[in-house]
Backbone as CSV, one residue per row, in Angstrom:
resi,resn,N_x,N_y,N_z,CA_x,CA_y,CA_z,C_x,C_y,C_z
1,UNK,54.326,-48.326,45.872,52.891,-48.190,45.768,52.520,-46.731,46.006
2,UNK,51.724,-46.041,44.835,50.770,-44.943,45.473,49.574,-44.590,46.345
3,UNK,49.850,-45.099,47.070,48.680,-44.933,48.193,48.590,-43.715,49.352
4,UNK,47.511,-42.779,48.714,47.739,-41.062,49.074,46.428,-41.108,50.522
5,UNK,47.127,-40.407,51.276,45.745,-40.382,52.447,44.757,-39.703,52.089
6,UNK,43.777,-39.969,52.494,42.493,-38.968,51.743,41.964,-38.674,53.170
7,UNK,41.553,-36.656,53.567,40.771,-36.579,54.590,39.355,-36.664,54.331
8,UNK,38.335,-37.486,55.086,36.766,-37.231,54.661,36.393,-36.243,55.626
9,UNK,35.880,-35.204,55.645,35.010,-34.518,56.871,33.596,-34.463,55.928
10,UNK,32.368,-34.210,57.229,31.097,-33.666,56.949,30.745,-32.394,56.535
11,UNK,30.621,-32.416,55.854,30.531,-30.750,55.157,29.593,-29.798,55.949
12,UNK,28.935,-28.873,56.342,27.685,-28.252,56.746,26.358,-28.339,55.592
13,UNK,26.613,-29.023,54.490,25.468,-29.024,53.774,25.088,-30.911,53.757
14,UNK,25.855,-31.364,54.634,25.377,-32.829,54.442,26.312,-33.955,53.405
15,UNK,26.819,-33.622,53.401,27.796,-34.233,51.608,29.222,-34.362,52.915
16,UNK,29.990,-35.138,52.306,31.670,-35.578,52.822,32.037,-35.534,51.913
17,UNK,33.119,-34.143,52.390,34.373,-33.386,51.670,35.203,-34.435,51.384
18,UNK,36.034,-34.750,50.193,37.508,-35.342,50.314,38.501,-34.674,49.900
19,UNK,39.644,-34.591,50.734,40.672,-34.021,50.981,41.959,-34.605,50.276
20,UNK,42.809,-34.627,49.665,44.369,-35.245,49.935,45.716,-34.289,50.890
21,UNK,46.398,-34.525,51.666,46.921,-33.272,52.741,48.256,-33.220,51.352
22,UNK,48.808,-34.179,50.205,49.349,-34.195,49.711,49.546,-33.091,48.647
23,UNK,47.942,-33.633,48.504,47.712,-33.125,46.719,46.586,-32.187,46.612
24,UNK,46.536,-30.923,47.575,45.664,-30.029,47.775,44.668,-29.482,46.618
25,UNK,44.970,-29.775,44.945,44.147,-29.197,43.979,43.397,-30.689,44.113
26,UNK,43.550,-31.974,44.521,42.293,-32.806,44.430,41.306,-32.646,45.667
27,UNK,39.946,-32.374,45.511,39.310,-31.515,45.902,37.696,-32.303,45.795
28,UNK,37.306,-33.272,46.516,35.535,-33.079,46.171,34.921,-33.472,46.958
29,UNK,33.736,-34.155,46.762,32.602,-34.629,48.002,31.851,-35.412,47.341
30,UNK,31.127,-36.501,48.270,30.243,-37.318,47.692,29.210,-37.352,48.745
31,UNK,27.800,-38.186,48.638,26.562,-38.256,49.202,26.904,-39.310,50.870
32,UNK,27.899,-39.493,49.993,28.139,-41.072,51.454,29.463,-41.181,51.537
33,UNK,30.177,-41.722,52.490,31.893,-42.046,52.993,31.719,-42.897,51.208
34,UNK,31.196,-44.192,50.522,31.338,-44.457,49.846,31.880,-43.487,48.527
35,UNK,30.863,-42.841,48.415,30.668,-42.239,47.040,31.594,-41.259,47.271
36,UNK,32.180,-40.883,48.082,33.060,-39.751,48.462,34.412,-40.129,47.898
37,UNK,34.836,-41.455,48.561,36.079,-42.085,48.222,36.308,-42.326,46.847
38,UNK,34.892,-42.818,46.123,35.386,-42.859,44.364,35.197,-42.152,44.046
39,UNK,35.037,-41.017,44.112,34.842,-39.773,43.578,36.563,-38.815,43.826
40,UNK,36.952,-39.166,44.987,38.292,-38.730,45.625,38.822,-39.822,44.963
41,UNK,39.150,-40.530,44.353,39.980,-41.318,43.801,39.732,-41.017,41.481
42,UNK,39.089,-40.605,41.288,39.244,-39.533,40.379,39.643,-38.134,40.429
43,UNK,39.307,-37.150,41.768,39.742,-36.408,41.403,41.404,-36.225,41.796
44,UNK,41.861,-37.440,42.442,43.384,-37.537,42.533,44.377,-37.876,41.322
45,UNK,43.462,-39.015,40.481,43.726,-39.061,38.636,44.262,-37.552,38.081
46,UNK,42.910,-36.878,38.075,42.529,-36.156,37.384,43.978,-34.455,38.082
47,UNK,44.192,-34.327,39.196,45.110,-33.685,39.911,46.437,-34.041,39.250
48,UNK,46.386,-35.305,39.566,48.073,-35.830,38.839,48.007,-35.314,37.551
49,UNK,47.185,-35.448,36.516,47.611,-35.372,35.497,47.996,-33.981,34.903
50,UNK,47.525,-33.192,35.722,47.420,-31.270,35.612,49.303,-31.550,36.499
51,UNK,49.749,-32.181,37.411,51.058,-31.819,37.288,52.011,-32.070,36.238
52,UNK,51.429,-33.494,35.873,52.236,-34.164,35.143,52.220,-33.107,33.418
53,UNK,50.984,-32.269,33.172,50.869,-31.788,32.149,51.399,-30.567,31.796
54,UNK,51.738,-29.466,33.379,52.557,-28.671,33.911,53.836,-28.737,33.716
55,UNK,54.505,-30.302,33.430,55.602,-30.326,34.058,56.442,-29.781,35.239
56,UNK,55.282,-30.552,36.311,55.531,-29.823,37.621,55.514,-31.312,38.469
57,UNK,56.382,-31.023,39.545,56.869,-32.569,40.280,55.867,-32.801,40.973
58,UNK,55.234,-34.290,40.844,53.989,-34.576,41.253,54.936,-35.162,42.951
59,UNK,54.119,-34.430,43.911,54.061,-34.944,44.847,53.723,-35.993,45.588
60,UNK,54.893,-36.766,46.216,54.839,-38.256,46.706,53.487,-38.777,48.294
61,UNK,53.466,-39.960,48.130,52.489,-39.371,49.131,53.212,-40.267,50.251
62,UNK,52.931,-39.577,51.196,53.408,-39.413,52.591,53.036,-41.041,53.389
63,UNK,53.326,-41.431,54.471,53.611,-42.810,54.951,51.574,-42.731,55.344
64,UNK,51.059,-43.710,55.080,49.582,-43.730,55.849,49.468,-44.243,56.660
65,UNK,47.935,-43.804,57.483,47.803,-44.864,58.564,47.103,-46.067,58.029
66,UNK,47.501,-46.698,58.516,46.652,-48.433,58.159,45.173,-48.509,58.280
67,UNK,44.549,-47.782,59.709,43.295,-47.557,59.841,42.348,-46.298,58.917
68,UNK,43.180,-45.638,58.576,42.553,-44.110,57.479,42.327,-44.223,56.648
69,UNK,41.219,-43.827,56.052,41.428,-43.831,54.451,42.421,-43.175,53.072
70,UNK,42.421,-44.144,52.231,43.524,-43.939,51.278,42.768,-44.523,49.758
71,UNK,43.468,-43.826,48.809,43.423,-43.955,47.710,44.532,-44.876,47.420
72,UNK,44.651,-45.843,46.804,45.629,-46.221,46.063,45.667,-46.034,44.243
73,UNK,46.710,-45.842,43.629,46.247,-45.593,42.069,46.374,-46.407,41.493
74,UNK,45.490,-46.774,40.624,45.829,-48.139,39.528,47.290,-48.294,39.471
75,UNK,47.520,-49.553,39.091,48.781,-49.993,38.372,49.392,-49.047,37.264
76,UNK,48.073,-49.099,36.327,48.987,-48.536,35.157,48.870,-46.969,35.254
77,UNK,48.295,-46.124,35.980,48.149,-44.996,36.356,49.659,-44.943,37.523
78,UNK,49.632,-45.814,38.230,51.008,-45.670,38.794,51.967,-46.061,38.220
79,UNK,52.586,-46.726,36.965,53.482,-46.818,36.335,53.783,-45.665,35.372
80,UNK,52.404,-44.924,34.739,52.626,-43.891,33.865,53.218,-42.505,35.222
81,UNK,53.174,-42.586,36.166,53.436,-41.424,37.176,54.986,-41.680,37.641
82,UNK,55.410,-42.984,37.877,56.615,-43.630,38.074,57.726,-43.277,36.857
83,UNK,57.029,-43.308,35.587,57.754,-43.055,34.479,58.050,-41.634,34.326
84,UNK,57.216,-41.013,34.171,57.228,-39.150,34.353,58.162,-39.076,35.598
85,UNK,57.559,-39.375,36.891,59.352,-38.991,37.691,60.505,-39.355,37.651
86,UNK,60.838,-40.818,36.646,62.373,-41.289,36.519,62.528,-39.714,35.684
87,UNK,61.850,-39.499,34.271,62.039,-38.898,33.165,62.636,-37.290,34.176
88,UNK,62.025,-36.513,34.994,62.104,-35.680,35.721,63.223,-35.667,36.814
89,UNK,63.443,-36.800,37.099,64.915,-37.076,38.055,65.723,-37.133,37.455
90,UNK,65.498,-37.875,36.446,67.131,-38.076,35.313,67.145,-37.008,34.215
91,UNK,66.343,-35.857,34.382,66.668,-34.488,33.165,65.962,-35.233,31.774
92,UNK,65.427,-36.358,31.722,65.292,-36.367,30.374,63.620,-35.616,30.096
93,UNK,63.473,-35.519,28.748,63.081,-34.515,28.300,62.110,-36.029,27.170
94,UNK,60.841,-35.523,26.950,59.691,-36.095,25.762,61.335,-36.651,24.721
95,UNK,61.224,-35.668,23.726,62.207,-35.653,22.958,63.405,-36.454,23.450
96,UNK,63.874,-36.585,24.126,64.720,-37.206,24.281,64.960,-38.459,24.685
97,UNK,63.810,-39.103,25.562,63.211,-40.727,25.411,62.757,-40.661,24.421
98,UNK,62.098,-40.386,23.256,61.687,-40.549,22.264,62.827,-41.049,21.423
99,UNK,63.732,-40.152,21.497,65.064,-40.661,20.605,65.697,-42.476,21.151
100,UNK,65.510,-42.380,22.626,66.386,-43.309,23.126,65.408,-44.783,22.772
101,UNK,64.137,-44.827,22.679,63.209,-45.828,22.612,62.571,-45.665,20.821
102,UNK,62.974,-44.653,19.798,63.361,-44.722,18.797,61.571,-44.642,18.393
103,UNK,60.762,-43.345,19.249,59.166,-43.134,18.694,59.331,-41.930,18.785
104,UNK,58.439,-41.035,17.953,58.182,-40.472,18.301,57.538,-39.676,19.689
105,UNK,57.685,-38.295,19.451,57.041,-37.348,20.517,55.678,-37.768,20.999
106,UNK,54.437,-38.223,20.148,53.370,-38.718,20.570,53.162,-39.646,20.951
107,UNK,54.037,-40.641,21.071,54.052,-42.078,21.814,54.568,-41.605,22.662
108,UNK,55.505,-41.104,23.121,55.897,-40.843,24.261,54.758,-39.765,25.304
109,UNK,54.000,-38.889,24.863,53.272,-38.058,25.600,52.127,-38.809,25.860
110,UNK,51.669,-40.516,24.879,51.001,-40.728,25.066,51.168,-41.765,26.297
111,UNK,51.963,-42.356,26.319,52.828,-43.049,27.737,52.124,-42.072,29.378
112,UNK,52.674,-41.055,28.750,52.365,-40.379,29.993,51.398,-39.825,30.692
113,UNK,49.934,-40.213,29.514,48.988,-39.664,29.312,47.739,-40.602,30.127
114,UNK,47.328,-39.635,31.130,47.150,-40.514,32.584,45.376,-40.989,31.925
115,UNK,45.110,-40.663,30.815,43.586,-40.828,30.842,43.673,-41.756,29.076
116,UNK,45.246,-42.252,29.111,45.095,-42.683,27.678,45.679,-44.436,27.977
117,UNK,45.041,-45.335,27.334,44.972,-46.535,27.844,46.509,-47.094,27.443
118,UNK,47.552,-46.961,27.663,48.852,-47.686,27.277,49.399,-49.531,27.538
119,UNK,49.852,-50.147,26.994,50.065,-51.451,26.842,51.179,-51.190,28.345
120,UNK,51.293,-51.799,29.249,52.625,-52.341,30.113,53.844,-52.106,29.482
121,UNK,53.770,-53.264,28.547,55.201,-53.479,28.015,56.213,-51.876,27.768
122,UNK,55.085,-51.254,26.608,55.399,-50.186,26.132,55.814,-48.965,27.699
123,UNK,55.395,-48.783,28.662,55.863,-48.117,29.521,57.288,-48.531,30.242
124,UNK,56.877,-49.994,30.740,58.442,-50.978,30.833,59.240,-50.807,30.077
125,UNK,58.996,-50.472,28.504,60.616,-50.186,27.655,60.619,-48.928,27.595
126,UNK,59.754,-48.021,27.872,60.353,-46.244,28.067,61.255,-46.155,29.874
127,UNK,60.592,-47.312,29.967,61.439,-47.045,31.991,62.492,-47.782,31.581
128,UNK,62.678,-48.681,30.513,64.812,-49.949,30.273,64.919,-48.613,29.705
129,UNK,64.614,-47.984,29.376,65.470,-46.954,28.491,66.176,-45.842,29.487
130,UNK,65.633,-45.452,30.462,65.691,-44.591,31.410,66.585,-45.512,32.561
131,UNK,67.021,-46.722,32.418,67.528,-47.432,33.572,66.755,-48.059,34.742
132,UNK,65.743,-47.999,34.443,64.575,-47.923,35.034,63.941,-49.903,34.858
133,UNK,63.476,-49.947,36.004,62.221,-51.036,35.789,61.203,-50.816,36.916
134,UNK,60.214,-51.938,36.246,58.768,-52.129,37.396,59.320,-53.528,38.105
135,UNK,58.533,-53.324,39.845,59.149,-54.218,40.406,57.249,-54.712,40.644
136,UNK,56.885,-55.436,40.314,55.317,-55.877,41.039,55.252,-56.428,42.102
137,UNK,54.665,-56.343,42.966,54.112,-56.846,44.385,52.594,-56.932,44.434
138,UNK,52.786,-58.326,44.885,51.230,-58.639,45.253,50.698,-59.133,46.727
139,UNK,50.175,-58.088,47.245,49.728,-57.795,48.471,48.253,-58.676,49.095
140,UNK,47.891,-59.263,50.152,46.811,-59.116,50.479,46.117,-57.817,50.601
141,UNK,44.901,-57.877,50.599,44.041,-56.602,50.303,43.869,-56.268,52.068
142,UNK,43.683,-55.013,52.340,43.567,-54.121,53.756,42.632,-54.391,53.563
């Protein structure tokens, strides 16, 4: 599971900052602890996807406290991030899952493409290809 700690502080203008200690370029504030948190839970989307677009190793997030606040990332936002780090651990390369799952380069970038709506399945057979699977767990809610 991706579930990243988020710091809230009070800003001096009235607004709560959100923080990640992880993922320092996600960065914002909202009117209320509410509006703060969904707002910090886009701009943690929106962070990942500038690594993932970098090709730069998206940073894991660290153990939380149970009582703190946290972001968790969608499913399929955490499967497209899961897939980019097998691809990055195991050296493979766009091009080269592309070959192994037999699509092109744009199916594959589109897999990875944190703001582009992808089917399950289709990420599940770029991760059998990679040796890879999804394991699901279903949790009571904190």
């Amino acid at each position: 599971m991706y579930r990243y700690p988020v710091t809230l502080t009070r800003d001096d203008n009235g607004t709560i900052l959100a923080t990640f200690p992880d993922v320092p370029e996600a960065v914002t504030f909202g009117d209320t602890r509410e509006d703060a948190l969904k707002r910090a839970a886009q701009a943690l989307e929106a962070a990942l996807k500038i690594y993932i677009d970098d090709q730069r190793a998206v940073p894991p997030p660290r153990a939380t406290r149970r009582r703190g606040p946290s972001v968790v990332l969608p499913a399929l936002i955490a499967a497209k991030v899961a897939l980019y780090q097998a691809m990055r651990s195991g050296g493979v390369s766009v091009a080269e899952l592309g070959k192994r799952v037999r699509r092109p380069h744009a199916y594959i970038n589109r897999l990875l493409d944190l703001n582009a709506t992808s089917p399950l399945d289709q990420i599940e057979g770029a991760l059998s290809a990679l040796g890879k699977q999804i394991d699901l767990v279903i949790r009571d809610a904190a």
